[in-house]
DOLOKE-562618 format. One record per residue (C-alpha): residue in three letters; residue number from 1; x, z, y. Coordinates in steps of 0.5 Angstrom, whole numbers, plus 500, padded with zeros to 3 digits. Layout:
DOLOKE-562618
REC rest  nr east  up north
REC  ALA NUM    X   Z     Y
...
END
This chain:
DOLOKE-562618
REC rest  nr east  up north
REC  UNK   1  882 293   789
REC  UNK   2  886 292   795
REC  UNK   3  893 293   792
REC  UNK   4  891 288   787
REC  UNK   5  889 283   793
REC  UNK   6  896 285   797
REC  UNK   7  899 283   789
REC  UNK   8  896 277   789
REC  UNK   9  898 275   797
REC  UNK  10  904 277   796
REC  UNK  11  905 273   789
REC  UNK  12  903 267   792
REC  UNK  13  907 267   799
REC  UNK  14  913 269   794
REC  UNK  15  912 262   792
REC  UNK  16  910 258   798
REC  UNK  17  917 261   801
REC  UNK  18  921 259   795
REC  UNK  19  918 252   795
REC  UNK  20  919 251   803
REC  UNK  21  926 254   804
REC  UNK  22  929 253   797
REC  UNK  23  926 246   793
REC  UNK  24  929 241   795
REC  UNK  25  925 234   797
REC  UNK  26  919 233   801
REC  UNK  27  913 236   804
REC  UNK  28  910 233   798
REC  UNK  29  915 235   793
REC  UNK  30  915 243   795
REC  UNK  31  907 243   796
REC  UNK  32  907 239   789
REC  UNK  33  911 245   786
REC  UNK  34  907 251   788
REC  UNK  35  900 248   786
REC  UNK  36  904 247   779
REC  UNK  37  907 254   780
REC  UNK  38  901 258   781
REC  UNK  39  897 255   776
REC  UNK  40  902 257   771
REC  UNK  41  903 263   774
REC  UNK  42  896 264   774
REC  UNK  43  896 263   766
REC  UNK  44  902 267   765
REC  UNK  45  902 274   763
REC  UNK  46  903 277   770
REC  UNK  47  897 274   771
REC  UNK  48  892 272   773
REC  UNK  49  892 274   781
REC  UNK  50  885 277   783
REC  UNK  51  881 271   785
REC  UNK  52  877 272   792
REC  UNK  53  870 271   789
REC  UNK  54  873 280   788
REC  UNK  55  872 281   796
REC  UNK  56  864 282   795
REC  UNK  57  867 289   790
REC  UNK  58  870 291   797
REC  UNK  59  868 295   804
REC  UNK  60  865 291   809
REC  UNK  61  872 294   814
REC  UNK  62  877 293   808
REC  UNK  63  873 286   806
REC  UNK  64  875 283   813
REC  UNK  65  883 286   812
REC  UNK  66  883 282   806
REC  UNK  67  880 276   808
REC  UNK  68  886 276   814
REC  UNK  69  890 276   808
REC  UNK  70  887 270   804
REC  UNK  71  887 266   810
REC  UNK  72  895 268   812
REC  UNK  73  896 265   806
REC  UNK  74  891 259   806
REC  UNK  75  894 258   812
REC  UNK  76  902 257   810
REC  UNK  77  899 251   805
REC  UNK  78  895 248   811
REC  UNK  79  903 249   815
REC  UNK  80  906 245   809
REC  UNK  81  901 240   809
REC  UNK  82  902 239   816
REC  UNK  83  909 237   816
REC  UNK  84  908 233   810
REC  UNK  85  903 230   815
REC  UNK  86  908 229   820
REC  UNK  87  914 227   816
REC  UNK  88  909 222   812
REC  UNK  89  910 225   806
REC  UNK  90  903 227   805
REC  UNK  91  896 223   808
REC  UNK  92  894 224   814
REC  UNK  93  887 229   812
REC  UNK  94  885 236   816
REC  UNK  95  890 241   814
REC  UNK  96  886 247   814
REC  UNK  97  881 243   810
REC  UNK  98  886 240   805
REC  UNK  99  889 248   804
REC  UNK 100  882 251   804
REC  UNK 101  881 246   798
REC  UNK 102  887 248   795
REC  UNK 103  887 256   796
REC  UNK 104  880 255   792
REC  UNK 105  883 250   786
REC  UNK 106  889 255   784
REC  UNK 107  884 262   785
REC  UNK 108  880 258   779
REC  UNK 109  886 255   775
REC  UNK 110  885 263   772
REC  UNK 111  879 261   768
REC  UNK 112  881 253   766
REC  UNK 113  882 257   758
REC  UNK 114  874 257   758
REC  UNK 115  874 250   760
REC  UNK 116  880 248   755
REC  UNK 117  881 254   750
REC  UNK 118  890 255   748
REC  UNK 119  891 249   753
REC  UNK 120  899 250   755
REC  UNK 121  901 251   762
REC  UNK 122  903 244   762
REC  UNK 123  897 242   760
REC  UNK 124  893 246   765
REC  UNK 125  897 244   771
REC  UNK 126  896 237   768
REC  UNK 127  888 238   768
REC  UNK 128  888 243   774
REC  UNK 129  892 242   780
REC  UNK 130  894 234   778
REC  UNK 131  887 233   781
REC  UNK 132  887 237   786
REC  UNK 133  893 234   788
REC  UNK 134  892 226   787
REC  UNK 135  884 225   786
REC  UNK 136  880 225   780
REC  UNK 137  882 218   778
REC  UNK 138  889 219   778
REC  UNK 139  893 218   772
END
């Protein structure tokens, strides 16, 4: 289980790294393109990644190991949002909050088959992340 949790931090801060160092664009773009990314990727065959609602399967001593490791990844997002913030390419929200709300959209994106039996990728993210990314009532 805890490899299972290493894997999907290590997937995840994969993506975040490539989005902030080799996406061209703004804040916004490179949050945009790791929000689409992950959900893809969540619906893909390397995935889904193991979602976080697995750490109450674990030992007290190694659950709080892998909550560090999901908030260091939380965290990363809650840095692009904050320079977005900075650079005015995101709106002034709590960055930490906003990350929170994001880190727990993609760990549920896996199960959007459930909602939304043989939706594509492209409709995943549309349906999924979209939302999460511009509100509920964007079009």
């Amino acid at each position: 289980m805890v490899a299972c949790f290493k894997r999907s931090f290590e997937v995840m801060r994969r993506i975040q790294r490539a989005a902030r160092e080799e996406q061209p664009g703004d804040q916004w773009s490179k949050l945009a393109t790791v929000a689409a990314t992950l959900v893809a990727y969540q619906l893909s065959a390397h995935g889904p990644l193991l979602r976080t609602s697995a750490l109450t399967a674990l030992p007290e001593s190694m659950r709080h190991q892998m909550m560090e490791g999901s908030n260091r990844v939380s965290d990363r997002f809650a840095a692009i949002i904050a320079d977005g913030i900075a650079c005015g390419s995101v709106r002034a929200v709590d960055p930490f909050i906003a990350a929170q709300m994001l880190t727990a959209t993609l760990n549920v994106s896996a199960t959007i088959n459930r909602w939304f039996p043989g939706v594509s990728r492209d409709e995943a993210i549309a349906l999924h992340a979209k939302p999460m990314l511009l509100g509920i009532f964007s079009d």
